[in-house]
Each structure stands twice: as C-alpha cells, then as structure tokens.
N, C-alpha and C positions, 0 to 999 in steps of 0.2 A: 504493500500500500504506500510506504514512503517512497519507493520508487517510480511508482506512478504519480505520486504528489508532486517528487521533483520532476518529472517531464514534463505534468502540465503545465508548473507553475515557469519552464523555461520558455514555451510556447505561449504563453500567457505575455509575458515580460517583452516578447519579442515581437508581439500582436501589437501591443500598447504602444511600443518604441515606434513600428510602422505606421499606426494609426498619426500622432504625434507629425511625424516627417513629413507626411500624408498635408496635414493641417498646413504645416509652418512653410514646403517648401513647393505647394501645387497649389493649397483650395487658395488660402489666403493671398497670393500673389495674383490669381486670375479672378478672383472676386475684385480687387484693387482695381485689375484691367478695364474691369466693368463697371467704375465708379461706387464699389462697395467696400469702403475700407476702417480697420481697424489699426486704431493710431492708439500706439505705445505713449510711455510718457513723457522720454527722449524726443519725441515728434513733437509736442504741444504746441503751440503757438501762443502771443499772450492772450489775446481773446478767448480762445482755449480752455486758457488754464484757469483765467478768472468766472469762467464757465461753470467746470467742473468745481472750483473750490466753491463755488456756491453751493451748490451741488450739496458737497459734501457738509461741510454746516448746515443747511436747509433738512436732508433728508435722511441722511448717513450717520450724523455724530448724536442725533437724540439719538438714537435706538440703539445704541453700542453700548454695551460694558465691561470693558477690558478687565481681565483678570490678573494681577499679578500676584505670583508665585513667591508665596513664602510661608513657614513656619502656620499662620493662620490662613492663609488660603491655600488649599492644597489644590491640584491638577484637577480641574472640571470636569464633568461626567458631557463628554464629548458626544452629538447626537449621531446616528448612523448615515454617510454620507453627506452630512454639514461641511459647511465651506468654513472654514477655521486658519486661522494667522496664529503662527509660534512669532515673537517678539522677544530678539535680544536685545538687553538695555543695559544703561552704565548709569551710578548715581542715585541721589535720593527723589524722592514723588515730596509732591505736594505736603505730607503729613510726615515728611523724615523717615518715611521705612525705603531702607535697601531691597533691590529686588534686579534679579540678575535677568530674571524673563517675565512676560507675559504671555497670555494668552486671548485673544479678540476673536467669538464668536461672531460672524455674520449672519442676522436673522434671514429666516427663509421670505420674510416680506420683502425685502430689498431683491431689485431686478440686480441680475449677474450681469446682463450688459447695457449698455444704457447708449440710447442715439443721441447725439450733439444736434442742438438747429442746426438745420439747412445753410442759413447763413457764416456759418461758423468753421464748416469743413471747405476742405478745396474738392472733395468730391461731394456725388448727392447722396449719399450716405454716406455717413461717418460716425460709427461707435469706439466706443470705449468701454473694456472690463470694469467690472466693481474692484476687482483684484488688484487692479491697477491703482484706481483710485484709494485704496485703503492703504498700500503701500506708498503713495504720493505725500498721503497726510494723515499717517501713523503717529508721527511725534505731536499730534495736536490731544491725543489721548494721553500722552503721558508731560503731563506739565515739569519741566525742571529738568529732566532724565534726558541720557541721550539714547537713540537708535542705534544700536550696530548693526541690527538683521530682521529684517521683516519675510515671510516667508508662509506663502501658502500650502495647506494640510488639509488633507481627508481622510477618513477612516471610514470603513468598509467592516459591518458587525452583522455575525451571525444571526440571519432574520429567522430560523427556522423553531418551529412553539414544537414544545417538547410536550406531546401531551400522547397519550398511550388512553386510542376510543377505547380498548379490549379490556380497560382496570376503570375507566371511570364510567361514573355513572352519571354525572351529568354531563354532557360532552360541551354543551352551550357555556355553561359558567365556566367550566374549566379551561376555558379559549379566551372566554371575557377577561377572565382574571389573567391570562398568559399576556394580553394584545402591549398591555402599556410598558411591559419589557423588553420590546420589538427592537425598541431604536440603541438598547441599549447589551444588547449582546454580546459575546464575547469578540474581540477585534478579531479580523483573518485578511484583512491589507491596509498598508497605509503607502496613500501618495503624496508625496512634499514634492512643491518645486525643483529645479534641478538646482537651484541656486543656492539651496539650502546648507546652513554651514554642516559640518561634518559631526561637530557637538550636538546640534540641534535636533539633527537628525538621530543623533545615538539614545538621546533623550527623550524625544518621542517616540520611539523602540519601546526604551523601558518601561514608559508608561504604560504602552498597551500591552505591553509582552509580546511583543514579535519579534521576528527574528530578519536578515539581509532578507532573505527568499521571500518575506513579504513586504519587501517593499518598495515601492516603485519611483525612480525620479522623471518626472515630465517635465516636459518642455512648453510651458503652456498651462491654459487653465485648466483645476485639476476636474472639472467636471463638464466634460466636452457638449455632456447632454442639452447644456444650458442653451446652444448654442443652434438648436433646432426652432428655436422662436426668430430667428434670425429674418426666414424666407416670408413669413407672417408680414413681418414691418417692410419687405421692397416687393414693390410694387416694380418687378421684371418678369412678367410672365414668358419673354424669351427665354428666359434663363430657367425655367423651372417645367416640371414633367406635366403633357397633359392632365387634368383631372380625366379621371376614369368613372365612366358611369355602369354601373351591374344592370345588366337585362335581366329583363320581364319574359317570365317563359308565355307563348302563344295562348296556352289556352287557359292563362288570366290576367290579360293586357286588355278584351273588350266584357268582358266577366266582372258584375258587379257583387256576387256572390262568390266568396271562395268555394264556399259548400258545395254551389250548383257545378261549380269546377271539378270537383272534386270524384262528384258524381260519376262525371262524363268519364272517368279515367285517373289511373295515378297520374304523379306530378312530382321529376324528379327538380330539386330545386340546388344548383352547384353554385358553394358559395367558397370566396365572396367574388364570383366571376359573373352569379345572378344573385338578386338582389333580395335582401332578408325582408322587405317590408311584406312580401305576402305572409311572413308565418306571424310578424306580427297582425297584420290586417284577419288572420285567420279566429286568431286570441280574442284581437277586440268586438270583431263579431261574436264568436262564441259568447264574449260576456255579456252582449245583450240577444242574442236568441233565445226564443221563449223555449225552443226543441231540446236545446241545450241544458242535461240537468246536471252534468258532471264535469270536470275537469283535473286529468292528473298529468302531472311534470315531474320532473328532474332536473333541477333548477344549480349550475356550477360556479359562473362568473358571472354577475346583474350589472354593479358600476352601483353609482348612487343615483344617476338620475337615469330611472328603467322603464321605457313606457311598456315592452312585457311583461314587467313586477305590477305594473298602475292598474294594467287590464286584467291581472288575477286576482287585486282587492274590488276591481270592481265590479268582479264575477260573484267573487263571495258577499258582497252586498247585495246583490241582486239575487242572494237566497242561492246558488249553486253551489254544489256539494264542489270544493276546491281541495285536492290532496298535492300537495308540492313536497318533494324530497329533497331538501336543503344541502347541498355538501357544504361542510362546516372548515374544512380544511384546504379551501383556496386561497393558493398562500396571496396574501396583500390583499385578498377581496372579503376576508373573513370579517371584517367589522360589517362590512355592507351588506353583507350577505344575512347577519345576525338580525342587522336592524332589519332588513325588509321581512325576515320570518317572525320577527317580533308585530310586523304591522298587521300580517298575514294572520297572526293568532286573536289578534285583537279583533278583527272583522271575522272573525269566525271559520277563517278558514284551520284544515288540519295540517299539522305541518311533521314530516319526521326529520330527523336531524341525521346526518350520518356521513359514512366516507364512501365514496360512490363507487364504484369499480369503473365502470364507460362511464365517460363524465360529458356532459351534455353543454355546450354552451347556449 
C-alpha cells in the first residue's frame, strides 16, 4: 500500500507541476493576447495601485484577523481548502508582544480575483488576485512589526464521515453529528507558494503533520478553481465553446402528456446528450394527476435548490402515497440530502434512509 501511495503521490506532484506550467506559460500569455490580462504587483501602475489600496481598506482589512503566534495564541484550527497566508515578522505589535509569525485567514466572502475598471487597465480586462493584494498590504495588519515573508497556504483534510450504517442505529443523527467535523479532518496535503521560505514551510509541516510527499510548491494561486469565474465576467464568446443544447427525443417534442407518450411506446432518454427536463416534467405531472396514487424513488444527489425534490413534497401534499429512498452517504450532498428528507417527513411523505447499492441521480 505505501508503494502505491508513493507512485501516486509522484504522478500526482507531476500533474500539478504541468497543470501550473500549463497556466503561467500558455493560458495566461494568450488570454493577454486577447486583451485579458492579469497584472502582478511589479506591473501596477499608480492609478493602479491607489485603486487596489482602496480596495483593500474599503473591503479586505475589516474582515481580516490576523493571528499571531505565541505562547497564548496557539496555531489556528485551519478550515479544509481555505486560502491562508503564513507571515514572517521581526519586532514588537502594537501591545509589546514579540511574535516571530503570523497567520491571516482569508474569509471565503472575499472574491479570489477581483477586475480593475475598464479605465484603469491598458487592456479590457484587467484583474488582479486577492493573493496579491494581501501580500501588497500585509504590513498594514501588523502595526510596528516588520514583514520578512508573506506566503500563500492551503491544506487539503480528510472529508470522509467515518460512520459504520451496519453498528448504528440511527444513521441520520449519526451523519448530522459527523457533518460539522468535515472541514476539519485530518490534513493529507499542503500547498505553499513556491516562494515560500524553507522555515516556513518546515513549520507548517509540523503543524499539520505531514510529511515532503505531501507537499506541494506552486507557482501561482494555490487554488486554481477560483479561477473558473473568470469566463462568466468577459464577455468573448469567440473565445469560448458553443453552448450545447440536449435534444428532445420525437415522441415528446409535440406531446403534451408525458403519460400519453408513454403509452405509445418506451422512451429511451441519453443523458446528458438528451435532455432531463422530460423526467422532471414527468414528476411534476404525476404530482398533480388525479390517476396518480403513488410514487416511489431513489433519490442520490438533489443540490439545494431541487425542483425534482419540490415536485415530491408537492405530490405528498396533494395526499399521494410518496416512498423516497434517501442515500444518506453522498459524500458533500449529505447535508442537502438530510434536509430535503427532513421536509419530505414533515408533509407526510415516507422516507427510508440508507446506503444505496445502484445509486440513482
């Protein structure tokens, strides 16, 4: 098993490193080309700069609170996948306590990349990292003290709920009570910057207990994800993939009845290359047809906002016998999934709890 631990985790590292390269030395120079660019802080300009520092007093520096490491503040209980800044510092703070590091949590309200006016770039798009910005005007957090190292960090913590269906007996509470330890799991990676000093990094190691093999240095911001809102704010549809529309199979494109559809023949429905609103449209009738006395599912992944979850409370209001088989252990849907069986019990529907075998989306 360590041997396979270590192969994946070298194809792992070497995935990241490409991905990374991928970023810094293809997407971001030809997005540039296209008048989409992302300016460092070496780039700023002074309009820029008096921009962004507004910026950052106006919206950044209330919601901050840096942490510094000593004797009475001990190392923060770090959230899974938060965007976090390790801070070396020299000197006394505001109240005379020595402190050799900090730590600066970035709330998850704060956007990771932020677009400049129009007027303000030389291209028509121009962003900037938060990452950037907190490393610009880090030393505005610690009054007195000086910066040596500001350095971006993530940690990556085991999200899996240790809960055993076959010993317990409630399987719902014992999922509720597991949910709020989610983010706080045991560590199994961390990303710093590459910039990051070699203490620092040895130091948030220890914290989390890991070890070289988990950990990653990047080139870039440590969570690339962020950066899929990007195509949302420009307005280049040259630049971007058709949308794709799912077909309507024939025989319920002039069919106002799925039932009557139904009738006439099966109906193979290929998704998502055809398109799912007939099984919803199928639901929402059922829940108001009078012929209709029953309804049973097997209900895996809903989201929170389900209008195939809305049309089976509004079947069981409407007095239909509604049986839904809840899978309880979708991993990251388990909150959602609880609440909508919790809504399901309240209008009267029956609800069983369980772990699915063929799991149904």
């Amino acid at each position: 098993a360590r041997e396979v631990y270590r192969l994946v985790s070298d194809e792992t590292h070497a995935i990241v490193k490409e991905q990374y390269a991928l970023l810094n030395d293809e997407i971001l120079p030809l997005l540039a080309a296209e008048g989409i660019r992302f300016v460092k802080r070496a780039e700023w300009n002074v309009a820029q700069r008096e921009w962004i520092s507004d910026f950052f007093f106006r919206e950044v520096m209330p919601v901050i609170t840096p942490i510094g490491l000593d004797p009475s503040h001990p190392f923060p209980r770090v959230l899974n996948k938060s965007l976090n800044f390790a801070v070396e510092l020299e000197g006394r703070d505001a109240f005379g306590r020595s402190s050799g590091a900090a730590i600066v949590q970035a709330p998850r309200v704060l956007p990771r990349v932020i677009r400049l006016p129009r007027e303000l770039g030389d291209a028509e798009y121009t962003f900037v990292f938060l990452s950037s910005i907190l490393h610009e005007f880090v030393l505005e957090l610690f009054s007195g003290m000086k910066v040596l190292g500001c350095y971006q960090f993530r940690v990556t913590r085991n999200s899996d709920l240790f809960v055993d269906e076959e010993e317990v007996k409630n399987l719902r509470a014992k999922i509720q009570g597991e949910l709020p330890q989610r983010h706080f799991g045991d560590a199994v990676r961390l990303e710093v910057a590459n910039s990051c000093s070699e203490a620092m990094t040895q130091f948030l190691l220890g914290q989390f207990n890991l070890t070289e093999s988990d950990l990653f240095r990047v080139a870039g911001p440590v969570n690339l994800v962020r950066l899929m809102q990007v195509p949302d704010w420009v307005v280049r549809n040259d630049l971007k993939f058709p949308p794709f529309t799912p077909g309507i199979p024939k025989a319920l494109q002039k069919c106002h009845s799925v039932f009557d559809s139904i009738r006439g023949g099966d109906i193979l429905l290929h998704h998502p290359y055809q398109s799912f609103n007939p099984v919803i449209e199928l639901l929402e009738q059922a829940a108001t047809d009078p012929q209709v006395v029953a309804i049973k599912m097997t209900v895996y992944r809903t989201g929170t906002d389900s209008v195939l979850m809305q049309s089976l409370l509004r079947a069981a209001q409407n007095g239909k016998e509604v049986t839904v088989v809840v899978e309880l252990m979708a991993r990251f849907d388990e909150e959602a999934n609880i609440g909508w069986a919790t809504k399901l019990e309240e209008v009267g529907a029956h609800v069983v709890y369980g772990v699915v075998g063929y799991k149904t989306h």
